[in-house]
Structure formats: structure tokens, C-alpha cells
C-alpha positions in Angstrom: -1.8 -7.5 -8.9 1.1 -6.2 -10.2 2.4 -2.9 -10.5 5.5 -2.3 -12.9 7.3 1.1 -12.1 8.2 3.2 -14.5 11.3 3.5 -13.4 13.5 1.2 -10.8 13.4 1.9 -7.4 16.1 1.0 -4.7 15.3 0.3 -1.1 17.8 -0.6 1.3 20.1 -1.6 -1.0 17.7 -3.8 -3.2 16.1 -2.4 -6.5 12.7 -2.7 -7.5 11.4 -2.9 -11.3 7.5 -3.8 -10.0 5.9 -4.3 -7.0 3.3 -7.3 -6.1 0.3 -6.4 -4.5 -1.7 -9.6 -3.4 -4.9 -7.7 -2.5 -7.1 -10.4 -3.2 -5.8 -12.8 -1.1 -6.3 -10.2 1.9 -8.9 -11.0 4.4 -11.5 -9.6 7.1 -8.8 -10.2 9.2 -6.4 -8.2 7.6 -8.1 -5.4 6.9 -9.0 -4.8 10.7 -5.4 -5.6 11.6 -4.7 -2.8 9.3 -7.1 -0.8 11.1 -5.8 -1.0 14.2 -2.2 -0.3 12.3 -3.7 2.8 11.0 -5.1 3.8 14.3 -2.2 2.7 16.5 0.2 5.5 14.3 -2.6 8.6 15.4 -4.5 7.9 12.4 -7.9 8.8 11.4 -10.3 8.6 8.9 -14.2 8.5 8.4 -13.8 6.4 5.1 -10.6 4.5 5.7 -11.5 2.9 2.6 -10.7 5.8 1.0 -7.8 7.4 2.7 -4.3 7.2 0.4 -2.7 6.7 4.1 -5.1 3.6 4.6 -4.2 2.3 1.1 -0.4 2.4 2.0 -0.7 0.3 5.2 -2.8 -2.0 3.0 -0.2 -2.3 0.2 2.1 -2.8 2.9 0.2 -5.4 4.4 -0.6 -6.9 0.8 3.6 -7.0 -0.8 4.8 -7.7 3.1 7.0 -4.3 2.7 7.3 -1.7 5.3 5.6 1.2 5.4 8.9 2.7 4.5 9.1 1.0 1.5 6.3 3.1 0.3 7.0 6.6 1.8 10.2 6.3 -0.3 8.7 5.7 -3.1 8.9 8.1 -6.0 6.0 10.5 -6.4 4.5 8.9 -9.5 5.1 5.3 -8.0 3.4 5.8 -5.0 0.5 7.7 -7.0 0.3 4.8 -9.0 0.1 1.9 -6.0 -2.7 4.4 -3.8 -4.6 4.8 -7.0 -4.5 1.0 -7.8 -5.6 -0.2 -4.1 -8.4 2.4 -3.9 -9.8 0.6 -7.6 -9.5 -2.6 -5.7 -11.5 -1.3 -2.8 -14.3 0.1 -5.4 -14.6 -2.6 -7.4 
């Protein structure tokens, strides 16, 4: 999946006009290494299927970006790339 941002984005030195997220190639696998990511930073959730942190580390995990790639992100970017990963965890 592809999100296009609105605007570019530049991160470490590099500018960004989209972002690709390759959710559907993820596996069991991944999502419990991501788990254990989530955990292993003194994270917590009930539904990590619904957290916006746990859809970060996933996106990370997904574009093979770090997880600062994402907390840099512009406000409207990173609303749009949480929003788009929880959809893929619904559907």
C-alpha cells in the first residue's frame, strides 16, 4: 500500500513524496516480532491491534524505516499512515 503525502517530507537528508507500506506481505512472524518490539520499549496495550503506537512499529516493520522515521513525521502524515494500518488490521 501506498501512502502519498501531502506534502514532502525529509529524513536524514532524504525527502519523501509517499511512503510504501507492504502490510500484506507481513507475517505471524512479524507481527509477534513486533510484539516483542512494542513490549521491549515499556509498551503496553490490551488491543495492540489497536494502539496508534503498535501501528507505528508495524509501519516501521512494513517500509523497513525506523521508528524515527515516523515520530518525525508531520502531524497529518503520521495521522494518515496510523489510520491506514489500523483499516488493514480491520479488514
Amino acid at each position: 500500500m501506498k501512502i502519498e503525502f501531502s506534502k514532502p517530507f525529509k529524513f536524514e537528508d532524504q525527502t519523501y513524496e509517499a511512503i510504501e507500506l507492504k502490510l500484506e506481505d507481513l507475517t505471524g512472524e512479524d507481527m509477534l516480532a513486533v510484539n516483542k518490539q512494542f513490549a521491549s520499549e515499556g509498551l503496553f496495550s490490551l488491543a495492540p491491534s489497536a494502539d496508534m503506537n503498535f501501528h507505528v512499529f508495524l509501519a516501521a516493520r512494513a517500509s523497513k524505516q525506523p521508528i524515527e522515521f515516523f515520530k518525525q513525521m508531520p502531524a497529518k502524515e503520521f495521522a494518515n499512515v496510523v489510520q491506514s494500518v489500523s483499516n488493514f488490521l480491520m479488514l
